[in-house]
C-alpha positions in Angstrom: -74.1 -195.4 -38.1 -70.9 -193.0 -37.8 -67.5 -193.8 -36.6 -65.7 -190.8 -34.7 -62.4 -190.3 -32.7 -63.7 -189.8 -28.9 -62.7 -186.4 -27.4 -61.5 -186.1 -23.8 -64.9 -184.7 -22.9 -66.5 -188.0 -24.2 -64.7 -189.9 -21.4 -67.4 -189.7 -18.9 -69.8 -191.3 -21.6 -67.5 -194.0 -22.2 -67.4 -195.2 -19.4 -71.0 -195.4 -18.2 -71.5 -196.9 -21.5 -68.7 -199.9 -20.6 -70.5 -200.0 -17.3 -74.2 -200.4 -18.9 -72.3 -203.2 -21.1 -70.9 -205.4 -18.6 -73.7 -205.5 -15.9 -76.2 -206.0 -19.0 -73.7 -208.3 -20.9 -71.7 -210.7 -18.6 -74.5 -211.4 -15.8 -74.4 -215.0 -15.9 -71.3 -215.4 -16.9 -70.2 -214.0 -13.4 -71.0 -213.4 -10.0 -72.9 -210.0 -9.4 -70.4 -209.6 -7.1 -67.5 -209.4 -8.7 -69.5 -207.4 -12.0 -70.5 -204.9 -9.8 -66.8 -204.6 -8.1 -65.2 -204.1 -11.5 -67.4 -201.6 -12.1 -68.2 -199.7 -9.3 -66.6 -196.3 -8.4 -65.9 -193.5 -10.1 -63.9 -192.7 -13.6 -60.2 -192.2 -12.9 -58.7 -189.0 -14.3 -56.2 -191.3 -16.4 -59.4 -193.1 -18.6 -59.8 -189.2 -20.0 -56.1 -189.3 -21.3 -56.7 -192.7 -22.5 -60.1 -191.9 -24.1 -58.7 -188.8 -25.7 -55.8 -190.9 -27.5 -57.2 -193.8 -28.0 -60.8 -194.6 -28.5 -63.7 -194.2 -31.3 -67.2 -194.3 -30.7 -70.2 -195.1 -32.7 -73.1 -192.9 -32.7 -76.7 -194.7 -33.7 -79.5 -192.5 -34.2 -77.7 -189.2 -32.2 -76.6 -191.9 -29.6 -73.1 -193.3 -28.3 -73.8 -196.9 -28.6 -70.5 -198.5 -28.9 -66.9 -198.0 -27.7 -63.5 -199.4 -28.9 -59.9 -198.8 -29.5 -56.7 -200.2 -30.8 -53.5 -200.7 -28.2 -51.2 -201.0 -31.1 -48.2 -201.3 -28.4 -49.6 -204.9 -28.1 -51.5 -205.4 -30.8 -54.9 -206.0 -29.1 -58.6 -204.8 -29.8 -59.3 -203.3 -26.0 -62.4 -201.8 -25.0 -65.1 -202.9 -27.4 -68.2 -201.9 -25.6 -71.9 -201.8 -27.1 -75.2 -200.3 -25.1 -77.5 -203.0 -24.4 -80.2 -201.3 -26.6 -77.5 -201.6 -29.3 -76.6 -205.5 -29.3 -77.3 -207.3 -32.2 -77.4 -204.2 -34.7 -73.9 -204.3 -36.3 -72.2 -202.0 -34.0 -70.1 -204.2 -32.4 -68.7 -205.7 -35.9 -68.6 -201.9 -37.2 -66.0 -201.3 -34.4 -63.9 -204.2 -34.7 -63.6 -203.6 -38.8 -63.1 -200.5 -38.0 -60.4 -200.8 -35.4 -58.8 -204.2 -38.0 -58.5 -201.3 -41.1 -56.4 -199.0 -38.8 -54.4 -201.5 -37.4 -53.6 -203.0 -41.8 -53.5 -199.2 -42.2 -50.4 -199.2 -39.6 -48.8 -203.0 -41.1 -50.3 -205.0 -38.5 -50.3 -208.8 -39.4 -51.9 -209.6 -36.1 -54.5 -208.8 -33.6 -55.1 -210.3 -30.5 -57.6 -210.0 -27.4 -58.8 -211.1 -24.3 -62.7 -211.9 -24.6 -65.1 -212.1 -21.6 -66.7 -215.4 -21.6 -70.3 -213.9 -23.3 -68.3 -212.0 -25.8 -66.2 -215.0 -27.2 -69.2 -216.1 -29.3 -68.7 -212.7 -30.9 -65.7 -212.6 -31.6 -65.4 -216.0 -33.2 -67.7 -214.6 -35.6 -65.8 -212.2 -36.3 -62.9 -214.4 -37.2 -61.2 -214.7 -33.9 -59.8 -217.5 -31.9 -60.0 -221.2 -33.5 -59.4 -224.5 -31.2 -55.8 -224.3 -32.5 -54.6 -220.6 -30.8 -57.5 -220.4 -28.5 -56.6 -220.5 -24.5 -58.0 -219.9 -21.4 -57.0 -217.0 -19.2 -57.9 -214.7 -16.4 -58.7 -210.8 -17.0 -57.6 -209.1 -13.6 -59.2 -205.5 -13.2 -57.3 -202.3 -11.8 -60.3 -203.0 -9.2 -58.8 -206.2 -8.2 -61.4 -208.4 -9.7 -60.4 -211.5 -11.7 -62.3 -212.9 -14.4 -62.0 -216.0 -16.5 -62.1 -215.1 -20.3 -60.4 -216.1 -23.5 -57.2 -215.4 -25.1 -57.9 -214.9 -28.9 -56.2 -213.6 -31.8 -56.8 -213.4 -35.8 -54.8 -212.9 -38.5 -55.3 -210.4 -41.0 -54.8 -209.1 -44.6 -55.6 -206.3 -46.7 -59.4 -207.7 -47.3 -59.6 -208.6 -43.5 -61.4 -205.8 -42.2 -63.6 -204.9 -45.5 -64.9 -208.6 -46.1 -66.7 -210.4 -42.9 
C-alpha cells in the first residue's frame, strides 16, 4: 500500500472512484434517487484544482483504491473515498492516519467531519464522534441533493495518528 500526493491529471480518477464509492457504499442508506443525483454528471474543471492541491491517493496492487484529503481551513477530513473492491482492507484507516499525521504535523488539536450514515460505523472506529459531541446533520451537494449524515470530530495528540 503507498500513499501519494494526487496530480491534476489524477482528478478524472478521483472522481469515478468517489462515484464507484457512493453508489456501492450508501445504497440503503439512501434513495437511488438522490445517490444517483449527487453523482451524476460530469467532473467540474474546479475538482482538478482541488485534486491538484489537496488530495492523496492510495495505490493497492498498481490500483487507486482510496481517496482523501485534509481542508485544514476548517479542520475537517473531506473526501475519504475507498473502491468497493478495496473495503475492508485498511485503506480507509491508512488515509485517515495518514491525513491525522499532516494535520499534528501542521499543530492541529482537532479534526472534524461530516459522515454519511454507512460510514459513521467507520469512523467511530477510528476514534471519531462519541454520544457526548456526536449530532445529526444534513450534507447538501453542489448537485442540490441533501443527505442526512453525522457531524463528528476527534481529538488528537502526537500518538493519535500512529496508534489505532
Amino acid at each position: 500500500m503507498e500513499i501519494i500526493k494526487a496530480s491534476r491529471e489524477d482528478a478524472l480518477c478521483c472522481y469515478e472512484l468517489r462515484r464507484e464509492a457512493i453508489l456501492y457504499g450508501c445504497r440503503g442508506h439512501y434513495s437511488q434517487e438522490d445517490l444517483e443525483r449527487w453523482v451524476s454528471g460530469d467532473m467540474p474543471e474546479w475538482f482538478k484544482e482541488v485534486v491538484e492541491q489537496h488530495f492523496y491517493l492510495i495505490r493497492l496492487d498498481n490500483e487507486y483504491v482510496a481517496t482523501g484529503f485534509l481542508d485544514e481551513e476548517n479542520s475537517l477530513l473531506e473526501a475519504i473515498f475507498v473502491k468497493p473492491a478495496a473495503m475492508g482492507k485498511g485503506v480507509g484507516r491508512a488515509m485517515v492516519r495518514h491525513l491525522e499525521g499532516i494535520a499534528i504535523s501542521k499543530g492541529f488539536t482537532e479534526l472534524g467531519l461530516e459522515a454519511t450514515l454507512n460510514a459513521a460505523p467507520f469512523y467511530r472506529s477510528c476514534g471519531y464522534g462519541g454520544a457526548e459531541r456526536e449530532q445529526a446533520s444534513v450534507y447538501h451537494s453542489p448537485k442540490g441533493v441533501s443527505l442526512a449524515s453525522v457531524r463528528m470530530s476527534k481529538s488528537l495528540n502526537a500518538t493519535t495518528a500512529s496508534s489505532e
